[in-house]
Every structure is written in structure tokens, then in C-alpha cells.
N, CA, C and O of each residue as an XYZ file, in Angstrom:
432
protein
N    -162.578     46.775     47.528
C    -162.691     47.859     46.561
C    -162.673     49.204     47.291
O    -163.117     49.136     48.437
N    -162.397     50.011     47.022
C    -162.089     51.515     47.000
C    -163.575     52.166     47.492
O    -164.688     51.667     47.330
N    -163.361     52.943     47.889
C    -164.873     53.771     48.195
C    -164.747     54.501     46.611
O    -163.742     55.098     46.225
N    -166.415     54.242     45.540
C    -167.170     54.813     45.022
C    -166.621     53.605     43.598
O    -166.946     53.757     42.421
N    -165.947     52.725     44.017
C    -165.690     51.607     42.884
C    -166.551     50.636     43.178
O    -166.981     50.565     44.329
N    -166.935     49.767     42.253
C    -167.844     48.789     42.089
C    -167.331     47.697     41.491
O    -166.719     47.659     40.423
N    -167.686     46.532     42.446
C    -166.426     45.094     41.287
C    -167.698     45.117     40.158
O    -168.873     45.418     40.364
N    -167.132     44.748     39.060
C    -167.837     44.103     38.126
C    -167.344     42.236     38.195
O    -166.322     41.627     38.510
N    -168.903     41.811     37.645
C    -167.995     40.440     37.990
C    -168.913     39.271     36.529
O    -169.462     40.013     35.715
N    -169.031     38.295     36.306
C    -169.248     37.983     34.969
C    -171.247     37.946     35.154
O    -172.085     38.161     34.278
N    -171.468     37.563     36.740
C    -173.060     38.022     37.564
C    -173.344     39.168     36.845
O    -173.706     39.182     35.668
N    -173.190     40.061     37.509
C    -173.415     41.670     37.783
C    -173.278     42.015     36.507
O    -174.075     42.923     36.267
N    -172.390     41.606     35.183
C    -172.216     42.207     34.224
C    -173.454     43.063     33.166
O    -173.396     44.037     32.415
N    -174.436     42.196     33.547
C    -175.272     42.725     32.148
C    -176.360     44.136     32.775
O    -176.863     45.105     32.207
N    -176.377     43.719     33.968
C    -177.287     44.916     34.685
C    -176.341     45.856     35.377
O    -176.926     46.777     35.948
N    -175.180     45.863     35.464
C    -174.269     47.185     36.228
C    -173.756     47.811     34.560
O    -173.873     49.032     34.450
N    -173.188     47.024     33.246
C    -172.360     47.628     32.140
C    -173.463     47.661     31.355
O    -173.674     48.693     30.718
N    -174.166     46.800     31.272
C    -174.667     46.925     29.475
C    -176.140     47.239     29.428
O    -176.736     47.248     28.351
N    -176.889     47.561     30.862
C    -178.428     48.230     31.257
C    -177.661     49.682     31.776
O    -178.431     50.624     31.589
N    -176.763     49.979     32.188
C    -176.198     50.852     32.747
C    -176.805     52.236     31.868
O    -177.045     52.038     30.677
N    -177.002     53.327     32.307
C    -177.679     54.756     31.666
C    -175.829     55.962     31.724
O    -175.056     55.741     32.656
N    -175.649     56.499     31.205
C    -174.635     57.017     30.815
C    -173.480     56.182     31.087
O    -173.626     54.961     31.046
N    -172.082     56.808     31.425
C    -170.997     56.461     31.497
C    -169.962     55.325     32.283
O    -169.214     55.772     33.152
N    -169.932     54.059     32.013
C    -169.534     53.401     32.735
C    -167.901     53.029     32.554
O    -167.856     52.220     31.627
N    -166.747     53.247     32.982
C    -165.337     53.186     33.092
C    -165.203     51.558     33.959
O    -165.805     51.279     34.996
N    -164.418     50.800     33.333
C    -164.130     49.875     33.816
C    -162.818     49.649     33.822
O    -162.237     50.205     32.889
N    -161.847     48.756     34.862
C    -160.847     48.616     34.490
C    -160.501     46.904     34.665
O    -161.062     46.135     35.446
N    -159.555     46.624     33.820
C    -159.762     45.237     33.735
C    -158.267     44.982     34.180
O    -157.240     45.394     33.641
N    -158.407     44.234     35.249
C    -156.920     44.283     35.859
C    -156.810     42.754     37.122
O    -157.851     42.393     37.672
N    -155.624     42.105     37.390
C    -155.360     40.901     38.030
C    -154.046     41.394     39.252
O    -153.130     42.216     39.207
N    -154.619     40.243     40.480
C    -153.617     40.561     41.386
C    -152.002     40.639     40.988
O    -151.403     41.506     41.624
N    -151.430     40.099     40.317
C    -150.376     39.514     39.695
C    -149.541     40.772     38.957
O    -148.321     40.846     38.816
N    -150.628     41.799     38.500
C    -150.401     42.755     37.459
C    -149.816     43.598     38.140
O    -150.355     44.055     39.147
N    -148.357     44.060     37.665
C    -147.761     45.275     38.902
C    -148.511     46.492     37.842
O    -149.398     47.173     38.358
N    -148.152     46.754     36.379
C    -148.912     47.883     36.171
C    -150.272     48.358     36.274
O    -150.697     49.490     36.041
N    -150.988     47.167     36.718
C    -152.476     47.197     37.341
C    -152.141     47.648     38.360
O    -152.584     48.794     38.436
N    -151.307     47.242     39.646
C    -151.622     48.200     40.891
C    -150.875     49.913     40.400
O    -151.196     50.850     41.132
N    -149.975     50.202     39.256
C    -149.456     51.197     39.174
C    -150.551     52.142     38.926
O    -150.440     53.237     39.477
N    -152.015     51.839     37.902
C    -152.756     52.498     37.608
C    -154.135     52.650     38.834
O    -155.062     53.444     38.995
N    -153.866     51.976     39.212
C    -155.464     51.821     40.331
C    -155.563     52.954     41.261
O    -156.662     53.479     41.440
N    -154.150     53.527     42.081
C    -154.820     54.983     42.241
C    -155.265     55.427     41.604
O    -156.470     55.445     41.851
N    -154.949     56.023     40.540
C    -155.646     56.877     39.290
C    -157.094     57.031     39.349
O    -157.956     57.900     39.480
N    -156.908     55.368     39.139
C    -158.757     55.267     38.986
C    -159.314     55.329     40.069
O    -160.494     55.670     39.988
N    -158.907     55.118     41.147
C    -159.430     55.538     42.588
C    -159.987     57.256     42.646
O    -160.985     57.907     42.954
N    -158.803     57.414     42.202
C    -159.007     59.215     42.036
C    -160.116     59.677     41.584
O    -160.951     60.222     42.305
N    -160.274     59.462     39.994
C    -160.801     59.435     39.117
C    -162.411     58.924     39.764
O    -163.427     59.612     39.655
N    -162.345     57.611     40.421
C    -163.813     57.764     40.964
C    -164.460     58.619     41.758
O    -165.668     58.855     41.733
N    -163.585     59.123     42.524
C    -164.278     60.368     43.866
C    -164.399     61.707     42.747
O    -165.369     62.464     42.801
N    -163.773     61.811     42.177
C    -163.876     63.244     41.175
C    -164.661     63.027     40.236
O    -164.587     64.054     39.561
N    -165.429     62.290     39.715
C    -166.581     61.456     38.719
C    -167.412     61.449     39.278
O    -168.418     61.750     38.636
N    -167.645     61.120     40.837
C    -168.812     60.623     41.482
C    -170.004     61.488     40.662
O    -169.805     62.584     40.138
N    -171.202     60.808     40.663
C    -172.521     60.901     40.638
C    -172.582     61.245     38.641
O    -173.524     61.342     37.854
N    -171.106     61.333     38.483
C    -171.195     61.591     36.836
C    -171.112     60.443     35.748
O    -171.661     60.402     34.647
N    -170.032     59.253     36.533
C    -169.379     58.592     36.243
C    -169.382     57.009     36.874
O    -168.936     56.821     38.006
N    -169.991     55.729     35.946
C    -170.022     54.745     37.231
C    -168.563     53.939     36.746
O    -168.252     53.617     35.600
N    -167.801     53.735     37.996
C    -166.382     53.137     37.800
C    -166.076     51.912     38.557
O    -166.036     51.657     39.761
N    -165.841     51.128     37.324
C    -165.735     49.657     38.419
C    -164.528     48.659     37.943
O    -164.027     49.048     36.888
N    -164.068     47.722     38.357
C    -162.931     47.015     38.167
C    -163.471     45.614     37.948
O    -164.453     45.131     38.510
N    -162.798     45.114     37.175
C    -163.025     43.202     36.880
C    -161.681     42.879     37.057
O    -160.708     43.369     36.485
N    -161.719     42.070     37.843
C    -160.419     41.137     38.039
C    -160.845     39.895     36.766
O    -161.790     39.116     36.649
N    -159.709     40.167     35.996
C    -159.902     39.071     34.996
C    -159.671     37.307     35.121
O    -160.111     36.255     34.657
N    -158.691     37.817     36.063
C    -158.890     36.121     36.653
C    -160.199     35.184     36.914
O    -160.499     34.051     36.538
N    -160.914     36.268     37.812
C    -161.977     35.852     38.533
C    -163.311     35.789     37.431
O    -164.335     35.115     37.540
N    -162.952     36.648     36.440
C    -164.191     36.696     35.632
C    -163.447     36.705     33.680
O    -163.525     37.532     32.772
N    -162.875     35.515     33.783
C    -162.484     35.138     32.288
C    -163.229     35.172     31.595
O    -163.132     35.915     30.619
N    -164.196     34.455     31.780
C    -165.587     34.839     30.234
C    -165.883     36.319     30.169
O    -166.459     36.524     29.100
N    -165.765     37.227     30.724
C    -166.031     38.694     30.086
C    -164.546     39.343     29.245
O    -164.348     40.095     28.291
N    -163.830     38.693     30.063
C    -162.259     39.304     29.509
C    -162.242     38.457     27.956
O    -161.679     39.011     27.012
N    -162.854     37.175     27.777
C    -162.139     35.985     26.384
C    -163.158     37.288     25.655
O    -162.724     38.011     24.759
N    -164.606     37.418     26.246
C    -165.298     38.349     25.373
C    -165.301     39.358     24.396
O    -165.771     39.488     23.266
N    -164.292     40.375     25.575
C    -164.018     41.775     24.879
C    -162.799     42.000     24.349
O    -162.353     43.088     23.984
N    -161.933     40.279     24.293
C    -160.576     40.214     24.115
C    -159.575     40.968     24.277
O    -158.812     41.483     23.460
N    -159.649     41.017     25.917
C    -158.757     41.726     26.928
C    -157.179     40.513     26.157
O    -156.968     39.300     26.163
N    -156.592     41.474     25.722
C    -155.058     40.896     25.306
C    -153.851     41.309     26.383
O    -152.834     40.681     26.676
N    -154.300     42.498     26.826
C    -153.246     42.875     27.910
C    -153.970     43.674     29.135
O    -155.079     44.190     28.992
N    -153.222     43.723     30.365
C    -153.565     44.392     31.262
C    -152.960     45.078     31.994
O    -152.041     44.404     32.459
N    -152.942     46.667     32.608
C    -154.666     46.637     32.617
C    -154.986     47.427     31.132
O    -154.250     48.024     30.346
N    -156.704     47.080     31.142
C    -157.098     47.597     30.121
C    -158.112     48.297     30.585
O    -159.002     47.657     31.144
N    -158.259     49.934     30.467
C    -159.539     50.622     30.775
C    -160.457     50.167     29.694
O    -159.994     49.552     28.733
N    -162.040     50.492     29.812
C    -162.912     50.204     28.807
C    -163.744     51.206     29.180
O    -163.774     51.617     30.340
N    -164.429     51.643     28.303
C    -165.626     52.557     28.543
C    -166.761     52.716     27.832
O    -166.888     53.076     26.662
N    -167.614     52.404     28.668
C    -169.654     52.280     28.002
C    -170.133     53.549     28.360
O    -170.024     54.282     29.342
N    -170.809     53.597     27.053
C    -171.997     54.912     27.125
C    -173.307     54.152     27.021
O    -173.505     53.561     25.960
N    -174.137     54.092     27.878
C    -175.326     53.410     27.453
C    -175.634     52.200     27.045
O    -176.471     51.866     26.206
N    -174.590     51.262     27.968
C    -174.710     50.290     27.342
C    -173.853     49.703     26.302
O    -173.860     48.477     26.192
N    -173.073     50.454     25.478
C    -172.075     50.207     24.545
C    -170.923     50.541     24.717
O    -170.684     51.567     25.355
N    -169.800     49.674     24.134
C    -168.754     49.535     24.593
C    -167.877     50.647     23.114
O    -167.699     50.270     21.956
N    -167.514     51.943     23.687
C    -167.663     52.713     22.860
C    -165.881     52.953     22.612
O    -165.468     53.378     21.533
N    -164.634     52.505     24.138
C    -163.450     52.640     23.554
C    -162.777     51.978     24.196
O    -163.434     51.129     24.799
N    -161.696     51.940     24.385
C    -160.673     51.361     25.896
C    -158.729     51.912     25.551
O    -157.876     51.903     24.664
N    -158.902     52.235     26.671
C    -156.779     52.219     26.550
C    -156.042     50.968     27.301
O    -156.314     50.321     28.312
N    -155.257     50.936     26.589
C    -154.826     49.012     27.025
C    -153.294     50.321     27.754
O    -153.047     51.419     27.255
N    -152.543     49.683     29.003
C    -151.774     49.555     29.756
C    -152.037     50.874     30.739
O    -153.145     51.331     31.019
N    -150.839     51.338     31.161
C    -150.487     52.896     32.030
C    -150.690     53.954     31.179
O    -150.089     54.202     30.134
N    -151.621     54.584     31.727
C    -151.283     56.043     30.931
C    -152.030     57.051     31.931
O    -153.059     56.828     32.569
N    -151.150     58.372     31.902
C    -151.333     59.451     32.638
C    -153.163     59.733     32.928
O    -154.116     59.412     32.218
N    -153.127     60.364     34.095
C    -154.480     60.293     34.707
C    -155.242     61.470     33.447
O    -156.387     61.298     33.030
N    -154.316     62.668     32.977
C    -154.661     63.548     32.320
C    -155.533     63.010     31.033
O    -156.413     63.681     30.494
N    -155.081     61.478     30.568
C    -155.360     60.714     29.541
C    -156.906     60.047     29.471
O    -157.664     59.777     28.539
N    -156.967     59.946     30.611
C    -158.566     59.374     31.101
C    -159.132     60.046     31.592
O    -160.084     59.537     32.184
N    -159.020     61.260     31.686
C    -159.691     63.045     32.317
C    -160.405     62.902     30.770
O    -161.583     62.553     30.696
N    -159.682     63.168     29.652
C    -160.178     63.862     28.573
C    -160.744     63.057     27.762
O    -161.203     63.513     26.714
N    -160.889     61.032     28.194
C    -161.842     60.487     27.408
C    -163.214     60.678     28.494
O    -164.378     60.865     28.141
N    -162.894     60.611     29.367
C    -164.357     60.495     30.163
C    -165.087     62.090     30.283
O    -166.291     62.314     30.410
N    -164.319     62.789     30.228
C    -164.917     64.425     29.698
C    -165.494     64.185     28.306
O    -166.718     64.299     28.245
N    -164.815     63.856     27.104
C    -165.185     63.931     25.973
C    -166.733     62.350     26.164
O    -167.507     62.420     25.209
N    -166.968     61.604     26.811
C    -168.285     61.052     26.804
C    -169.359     61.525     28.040
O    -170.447     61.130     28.459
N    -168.383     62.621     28.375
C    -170.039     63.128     29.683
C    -170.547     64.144     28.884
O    -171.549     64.765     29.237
């Protein structure tokens, strides 16, 4: 993982996303996925410029299927995003970094 990313994994899930205190960005993405590696700078980015605002972490859905059958990840990648614990939106595939600037602004 990236410096200031955090794996999420189906363990870790309930005390890193859903005890979590403000903003948690996840991205739900598999080795296999070329538009998953197309977006993962982004979110790399996106974590160093978030830091201390923003907690940002990745699930490989392979590795952790029972959270993906959960939130019925249909395609990937899929961002998701918790406020407090709740799973409040998500954008399913590629989309411009400008696009995930102005949801994670509009929940800080």
C-alpha cells in the first residue's frame, strides 16, 4: 500500500469503516482490474492531500468477498464513502480526480 493508505480487509472492517469518526474513502478494486490501476494514483494523491482530514483505504475484493457480496460491489473500481460510520455514497468506475475533490470536500 501507498504511504497514508490503509488496506481494509473483511478483519479490520468494523473498527477501521464503521467505528471510524469522520470521513472514511475507500476504494474497492482487484489485481486484474486495469481501470483499478488507472484510478489508484488518484487516490494515492488524494491521500497525501487529505491526510489528517481524510481516512483512505483500499479492499481488494478478491481477498475480501464478503464485504464486496455486502455492499454489492457490481463493478470495479468502486469508490465508497463513510461519514461516521455510514455508508453515505460511492462512484462506481474512472472518474476525474476533480470528481472526488468535491465529494470528499462536500463531507469534510
Amino acid at each position: 500500500m501507498a504511504e497514508g493508505i490503509l488496506e481494509a480487509t473483511t478483519s479490520n472492517w468494523e473498527n477501521e469503516v464503521l467505528k471510524a469518526q469522520g470521513v472514511v474513502m475507500i476504494d474497492f478494486w482487484a489485481a486484474w482490474c486495469g481501470p483499478c490501476r488507472m484510478i489508484s494514483p488518484t487516490v494515492e494523491e488524494l491521500s497525501k492531500e487529505y491526510i489528517g482530514k481524510v481516512k483512505v483505504m483500499k479492499l481488494n475484493t478478491d481477498e475480501n468477498s464478503e464485504i464486496a457480496s455486502k455492499y454489492k460491489i457490481m463493478g470495479i473500481p468502486t469508490i465508497m464513502f463513510f461519514k461516521d460510520g455510514v455508508n453515505v455514497d460511492q462512484i462506481v468506475g474512472v472518474v476525474p480526480k476533480q470528481q472526488l475533490k468535491a465529494k470528499l470536500d462536500s463531507l469534510l
